[in-house]
C-alpha angles and dihedrals in degrees: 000000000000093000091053091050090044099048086046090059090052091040084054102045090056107047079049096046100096099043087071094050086046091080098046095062110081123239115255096210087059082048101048086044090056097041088048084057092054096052086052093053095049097047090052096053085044090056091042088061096042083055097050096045087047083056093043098053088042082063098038115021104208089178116051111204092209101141090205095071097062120079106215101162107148086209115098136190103266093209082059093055110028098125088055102052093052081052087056087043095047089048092047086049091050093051 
């Protein structure tokens, strides 16, 4: 009789085991929902100092949009870039 009392405890312990692990995980909708929060709240501090650069460089413009400053010609010196252009003559040879 004491065998079959003893084995039912242990039975018991076992089959009731992981109820008792069950409450120490977290619970991953608690965690999404923070880590969600967190993404908002980054995203909002992210937009707030977009906002205060884009009125800092309405005060104080650092990049100037004149189109007569750059130099965009496509013609180039051919003793600078003679090499290059001996590379552009071998690849048309080889087509």
């Amino acid at each position: 009789m004491c065998t079959k009392f003893l084995i039912g405890i242990v039975t018991a312990g076992f089959l009731l085991s992981p109820f008792g692990c069950a409450a120490d995980r977290p619970q991953k909708k608690d965690q999404s929902s923070d880590e969600m929060a967190q993404a908002i709240a980054f995203e909002r501090h992210k937009d707030a100092a977009a906002a205060r650069q884009a009125r800092i460089e309405a005060k104080h413009p650092t990049v100037t949009y004149s189109n007569s400053e750059a130099e965009r010609s496509a013609d180039r010196d051919a003793s600078k870039d003679s090499k290059s252009g001996e590379d552009r003559e071998k690849q048309e040879q080889r087509k």
